[in-house]
C-alpha positions as a printed NumPy array, in Angstrom:
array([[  0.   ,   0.   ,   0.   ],
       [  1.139,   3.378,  -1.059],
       [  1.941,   5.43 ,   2.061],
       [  0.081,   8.548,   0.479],
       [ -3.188,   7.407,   0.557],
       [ -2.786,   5.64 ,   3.834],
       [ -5.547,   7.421,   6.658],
       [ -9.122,   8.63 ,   5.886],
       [-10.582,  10.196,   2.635],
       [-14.112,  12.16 ,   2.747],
       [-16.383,  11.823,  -0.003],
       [-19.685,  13.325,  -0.45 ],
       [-22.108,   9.897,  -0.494],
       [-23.567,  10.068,  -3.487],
       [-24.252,   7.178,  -5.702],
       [-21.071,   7.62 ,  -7.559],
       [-19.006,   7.594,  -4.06 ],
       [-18.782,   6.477,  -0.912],
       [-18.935,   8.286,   2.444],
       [-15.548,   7.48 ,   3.429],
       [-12.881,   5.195,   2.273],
       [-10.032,   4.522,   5.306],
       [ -6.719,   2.777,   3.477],
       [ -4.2  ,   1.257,   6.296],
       [ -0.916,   0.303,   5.705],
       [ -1.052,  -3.053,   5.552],
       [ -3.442,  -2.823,   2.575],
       [ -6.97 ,  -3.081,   4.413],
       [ -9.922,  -0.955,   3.207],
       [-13.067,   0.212,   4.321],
       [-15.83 ,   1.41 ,   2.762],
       [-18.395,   3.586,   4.635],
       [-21.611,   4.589,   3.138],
       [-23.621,   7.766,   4.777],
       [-26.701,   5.226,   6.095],
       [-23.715,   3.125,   8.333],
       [-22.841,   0.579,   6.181],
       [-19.066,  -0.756,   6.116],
       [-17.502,  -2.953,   3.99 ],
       [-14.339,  -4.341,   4.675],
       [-11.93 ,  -5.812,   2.806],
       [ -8.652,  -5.43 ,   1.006],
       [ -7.347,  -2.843,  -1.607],
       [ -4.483,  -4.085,  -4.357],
       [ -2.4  ,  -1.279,  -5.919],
       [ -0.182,  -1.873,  -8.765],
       [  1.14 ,   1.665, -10.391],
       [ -1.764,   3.696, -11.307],
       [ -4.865,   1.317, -11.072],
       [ -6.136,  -0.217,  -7.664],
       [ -8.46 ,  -3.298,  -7.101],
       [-10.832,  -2.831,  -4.144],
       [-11.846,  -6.43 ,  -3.124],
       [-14.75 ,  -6.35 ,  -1.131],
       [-17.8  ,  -8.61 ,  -0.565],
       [-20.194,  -6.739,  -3.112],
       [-16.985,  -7.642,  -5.436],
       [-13.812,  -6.309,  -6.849],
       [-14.557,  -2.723,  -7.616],
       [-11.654,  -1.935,  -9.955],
       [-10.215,   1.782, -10.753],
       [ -7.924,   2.279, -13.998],
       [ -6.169,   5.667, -12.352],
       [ -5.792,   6.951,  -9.07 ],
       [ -3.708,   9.897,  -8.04 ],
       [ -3.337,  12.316,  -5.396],
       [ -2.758,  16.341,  -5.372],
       [ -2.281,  18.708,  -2.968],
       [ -3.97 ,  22.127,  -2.774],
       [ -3.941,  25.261,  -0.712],
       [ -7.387,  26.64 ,   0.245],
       [ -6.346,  29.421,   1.711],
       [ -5.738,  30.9  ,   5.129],
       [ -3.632,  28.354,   6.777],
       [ -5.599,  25.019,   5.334],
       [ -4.106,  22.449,   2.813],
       [ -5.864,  19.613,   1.494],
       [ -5.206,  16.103,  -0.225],
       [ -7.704,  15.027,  -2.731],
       [ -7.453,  11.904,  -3.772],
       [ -8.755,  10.991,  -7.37 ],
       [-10.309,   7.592,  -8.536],
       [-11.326,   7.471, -12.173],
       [-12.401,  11.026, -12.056],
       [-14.277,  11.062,  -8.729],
       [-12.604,  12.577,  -5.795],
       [-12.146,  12.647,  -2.545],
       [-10.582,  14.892,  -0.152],
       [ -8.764,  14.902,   3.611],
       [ -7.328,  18.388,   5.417],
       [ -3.532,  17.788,   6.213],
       [ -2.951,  21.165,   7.407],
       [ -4.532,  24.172,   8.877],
       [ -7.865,  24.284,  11.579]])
């Protein structure tokens, strides 16, 4: 597992993304939807794509990446991009 995208990412819950999505190190993943459901399982990496495997099945992304930005007054963000959908943590500032 990637070290950047190890911790917590925020999404907004809407069909196309989940609540949350919590990477550890040692290549877990869960997935948490806004109502309280968590899947658990186990995320694959290999260069740009990643595998989610996770019992509704392997959800599969061609390109993930990760890019910093400032937002202003003191606050810097991480958002995290999966096949065009994003997903964002603070890492600075608040």
């Amino acid at each position: 597992m990637p070290g950047e995208l190890v911790g917590e990412w925020d999404g907004d819950g809407t069909a196309t993304r989940f609540d949350k999505i919590r990477f550890s190190s040692d290549g877990d993943v869960s997935l948490i939807y806004n109502n309280g459901l968590v899947l658990e399982g186990s995320a694959v990496v290999e260069g740009t794509s990643m595998t989610l495997h996770v019992p509704i099945g392997p959800i599969a992304y061609d390109y993930w990446s990760i890019e910093e930005f400032d937002a202003g007054y003191g606050y810097t963000f991480e958002n995290l991009m999966l096949d065009g959908v994003s997903y964002v943590r603070q890492i600075a500032g608040g």
